[in-house]
C-alpha positions as CSV (number, residue, x, y, z in Angstrom):
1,X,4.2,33.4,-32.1
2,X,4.4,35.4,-29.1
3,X,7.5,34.4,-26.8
4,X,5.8,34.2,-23.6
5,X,3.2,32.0,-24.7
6,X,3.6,28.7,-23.3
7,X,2.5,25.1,-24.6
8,X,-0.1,23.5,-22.2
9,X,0.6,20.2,-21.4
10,X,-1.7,18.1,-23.6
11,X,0.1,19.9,-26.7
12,X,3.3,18.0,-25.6
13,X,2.5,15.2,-27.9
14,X,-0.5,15.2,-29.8
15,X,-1.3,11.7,-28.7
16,X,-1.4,12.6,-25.2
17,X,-3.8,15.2,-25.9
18,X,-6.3,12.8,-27.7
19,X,-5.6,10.3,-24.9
20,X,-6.6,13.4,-22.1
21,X,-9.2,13.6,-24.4
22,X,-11.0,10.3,-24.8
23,X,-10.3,10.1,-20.5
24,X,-12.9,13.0,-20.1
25,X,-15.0,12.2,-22.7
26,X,-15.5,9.1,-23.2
27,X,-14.5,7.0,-20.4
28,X,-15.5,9.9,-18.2
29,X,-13.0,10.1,-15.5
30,X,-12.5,11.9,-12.8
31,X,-10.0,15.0,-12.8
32,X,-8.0,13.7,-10.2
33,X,-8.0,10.0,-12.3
34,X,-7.0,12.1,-15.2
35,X,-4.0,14.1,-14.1
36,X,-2.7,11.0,-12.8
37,X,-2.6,9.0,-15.5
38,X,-1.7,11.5,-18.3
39,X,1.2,12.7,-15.8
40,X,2.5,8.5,-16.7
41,X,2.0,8.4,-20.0
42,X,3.8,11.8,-20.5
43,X,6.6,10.1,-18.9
44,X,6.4,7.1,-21.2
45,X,6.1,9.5,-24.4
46,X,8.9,11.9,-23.5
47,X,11.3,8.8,-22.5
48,X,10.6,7.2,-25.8
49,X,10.9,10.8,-27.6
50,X,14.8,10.8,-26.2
51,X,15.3,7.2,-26.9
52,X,14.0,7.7,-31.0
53,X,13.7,11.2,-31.2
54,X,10.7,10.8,-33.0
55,X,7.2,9.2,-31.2
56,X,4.6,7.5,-33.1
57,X,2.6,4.7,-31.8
58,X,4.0,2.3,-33.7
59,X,7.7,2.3,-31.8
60,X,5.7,1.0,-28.9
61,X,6.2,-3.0,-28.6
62,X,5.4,-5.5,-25.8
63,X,9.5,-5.2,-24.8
64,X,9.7,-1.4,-24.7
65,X,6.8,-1.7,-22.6
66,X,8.0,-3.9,-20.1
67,X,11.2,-1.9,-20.0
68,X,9.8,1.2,-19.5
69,X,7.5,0.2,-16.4
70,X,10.1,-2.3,-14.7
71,X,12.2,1.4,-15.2
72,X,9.9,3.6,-13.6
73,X,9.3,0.9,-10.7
74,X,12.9,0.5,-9.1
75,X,12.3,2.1,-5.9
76,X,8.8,3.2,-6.0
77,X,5.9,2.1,-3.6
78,X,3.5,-0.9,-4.4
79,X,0.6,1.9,-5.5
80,X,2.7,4.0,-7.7
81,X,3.7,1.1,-9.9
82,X,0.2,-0.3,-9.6
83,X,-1.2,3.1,-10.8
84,X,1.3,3.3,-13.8
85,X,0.6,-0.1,-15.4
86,X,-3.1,0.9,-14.7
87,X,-2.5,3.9,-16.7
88,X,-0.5,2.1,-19.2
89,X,-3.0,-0.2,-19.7
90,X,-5.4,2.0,-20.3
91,X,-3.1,4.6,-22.5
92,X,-2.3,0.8,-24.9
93,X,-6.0,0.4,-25.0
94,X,-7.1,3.6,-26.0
95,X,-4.5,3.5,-29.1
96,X,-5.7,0.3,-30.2
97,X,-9.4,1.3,-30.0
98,X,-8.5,4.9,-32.0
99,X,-6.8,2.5,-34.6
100,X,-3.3,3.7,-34.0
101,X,-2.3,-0.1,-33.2
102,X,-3.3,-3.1,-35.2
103,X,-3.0,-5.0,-31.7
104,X,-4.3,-4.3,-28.1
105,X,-0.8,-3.8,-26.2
106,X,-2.7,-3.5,-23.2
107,X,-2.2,-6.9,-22.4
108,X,2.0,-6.3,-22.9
109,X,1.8,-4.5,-19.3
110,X,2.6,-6.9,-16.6
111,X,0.5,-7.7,-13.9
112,X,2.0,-6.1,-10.8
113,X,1.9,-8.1,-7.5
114,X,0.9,-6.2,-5.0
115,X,2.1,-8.9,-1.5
116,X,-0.5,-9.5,0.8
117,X,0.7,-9.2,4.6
118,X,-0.4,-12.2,6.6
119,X,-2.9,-11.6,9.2
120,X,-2.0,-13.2,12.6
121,X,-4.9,-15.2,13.5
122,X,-8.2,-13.5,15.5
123,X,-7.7,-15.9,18.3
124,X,-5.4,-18.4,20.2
125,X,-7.6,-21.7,21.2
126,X,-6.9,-22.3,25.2
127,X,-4.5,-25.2,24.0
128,X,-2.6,-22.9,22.0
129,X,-2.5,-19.4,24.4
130,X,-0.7,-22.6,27.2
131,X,1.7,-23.8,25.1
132,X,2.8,-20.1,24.5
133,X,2.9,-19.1,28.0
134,X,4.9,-22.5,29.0
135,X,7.3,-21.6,26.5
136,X,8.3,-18.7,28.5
137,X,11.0,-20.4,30.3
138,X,11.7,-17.1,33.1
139,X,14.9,-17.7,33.2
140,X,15.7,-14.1,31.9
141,X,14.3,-10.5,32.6
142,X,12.9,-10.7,29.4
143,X,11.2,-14.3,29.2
144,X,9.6,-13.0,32.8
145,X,8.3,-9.7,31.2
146,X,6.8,-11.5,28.0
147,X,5.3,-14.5,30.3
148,X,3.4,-11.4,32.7
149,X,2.3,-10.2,29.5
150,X,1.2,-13.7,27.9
151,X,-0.7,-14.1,31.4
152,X,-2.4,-10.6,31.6
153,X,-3.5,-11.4,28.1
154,X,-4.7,-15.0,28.3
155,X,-6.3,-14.6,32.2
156,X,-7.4,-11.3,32.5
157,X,-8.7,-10.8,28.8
158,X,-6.8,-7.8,28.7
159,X,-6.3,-6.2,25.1
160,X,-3.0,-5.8,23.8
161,X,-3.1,-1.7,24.1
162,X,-4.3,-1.7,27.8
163,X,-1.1,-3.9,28.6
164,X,1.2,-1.8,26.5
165,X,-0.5,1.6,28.9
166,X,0.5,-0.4,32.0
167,X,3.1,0.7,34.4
168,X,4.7,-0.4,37.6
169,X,1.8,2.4,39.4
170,X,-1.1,0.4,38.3
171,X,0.1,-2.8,40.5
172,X,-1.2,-2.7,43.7
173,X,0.2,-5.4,45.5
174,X,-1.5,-5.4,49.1
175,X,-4.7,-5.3,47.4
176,X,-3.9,-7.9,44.9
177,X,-5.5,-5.5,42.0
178,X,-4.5,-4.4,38.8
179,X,-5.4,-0.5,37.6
180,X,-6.5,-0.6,33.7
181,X,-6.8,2.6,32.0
182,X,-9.2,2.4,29.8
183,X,-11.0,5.0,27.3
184,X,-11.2,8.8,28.4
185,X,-10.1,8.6,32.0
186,X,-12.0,5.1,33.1
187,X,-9.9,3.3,35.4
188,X,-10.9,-0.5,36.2
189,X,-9.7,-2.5,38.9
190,X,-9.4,-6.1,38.3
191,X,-8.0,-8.7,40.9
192,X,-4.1,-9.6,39.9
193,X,-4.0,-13.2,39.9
194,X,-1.4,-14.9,41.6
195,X,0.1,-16.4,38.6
196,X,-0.2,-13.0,37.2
């Protein structure tokens, strides 16, 4: 055997290269899809290959499963984890359609949560934007800098990003107008109300 040769990756394990395989052929994935997923189930065959030294598909069980993707997961984002059980899934599937397991393990991979961020709502109704702006009490610097920007917002229908581009420059007090920037170099002038 010549010394410099070296072992391409599906030759690793020769499950792994009938998985790479069956990805190509017969599921028909993209490239991309399948260096991602054959990069996982590498890990999962070379982790259990230093737990047993030997790896057949019938060490796997619904436990070493769980262990090994709760494992992989400390610390890694929502889409990485969500990629590996996808991969998993798949790579439990495959061995149970090639008849290496009597049982579809596919379904031993947990489901993995991805959290859903709650959207703040669209709109306040008039009743609501009120109760918010009388809750400013202006008491402090800060109370009076959030109620001026409650009131640009709920009077002037300002959007939140052409109140954030405000400064002290864009109040023109003897006119009683208010400079907005808008997009490119648009400048509006609005009249400052004098609750505003």
């Amino acid at each position: 055997m010549n010394p410099t040769h070296q072992k391409k990756p599906e030759e690793d394990h020769p499950l792994l290269g009938r998985y790479v395989n069956y990805l190509r052929k017969d599921r028909g994935l993209a490239e991309n899809s399948v260096l991602v997923y054959k990069s996982y189930v590498r890990q999962l065959l070379a982790d259990e290959g230093a737990k047993t030294g030997a790896v057949s598909a019938q060490v796997f069980d619904a436990a070493t499963i769980r262990n090994f993707l709760l494992d992989r997961s400390r610390g890694r984002s929502g889409e990485y984890v969500r990629l590996l059980a996808a991969a998993l899934r798949s790579f439990f599937r495959f061995l149970f359609f090639c008849g290496e397991l009597p049982t579809d393990l596919s379904a031993a991979v947990p489901a993995v949560c991805k959290p859903q961020r709650s959207a703040a709502p669209a709109f306040l109704s008039p009743d609501e934007m009120e109760r918010m702006i009388s809750a400013t009490d202006g008491s402090t610097s800060t109370s009076r800098r959030d109620r001026a920007v409650l009131l640009l917002l709920a009077r002037l229908g300002l959007r939140a990003g052409e109140v954030v581009l405000l400064e002290l420059d864009d109040l023109h007090w003897r006119t009683g107008e208010i400079a907005i920037h808008g997009k490119g170099r648009l400048i509006e002038r609005l009249p400052l109300p004098s609750d505003v």
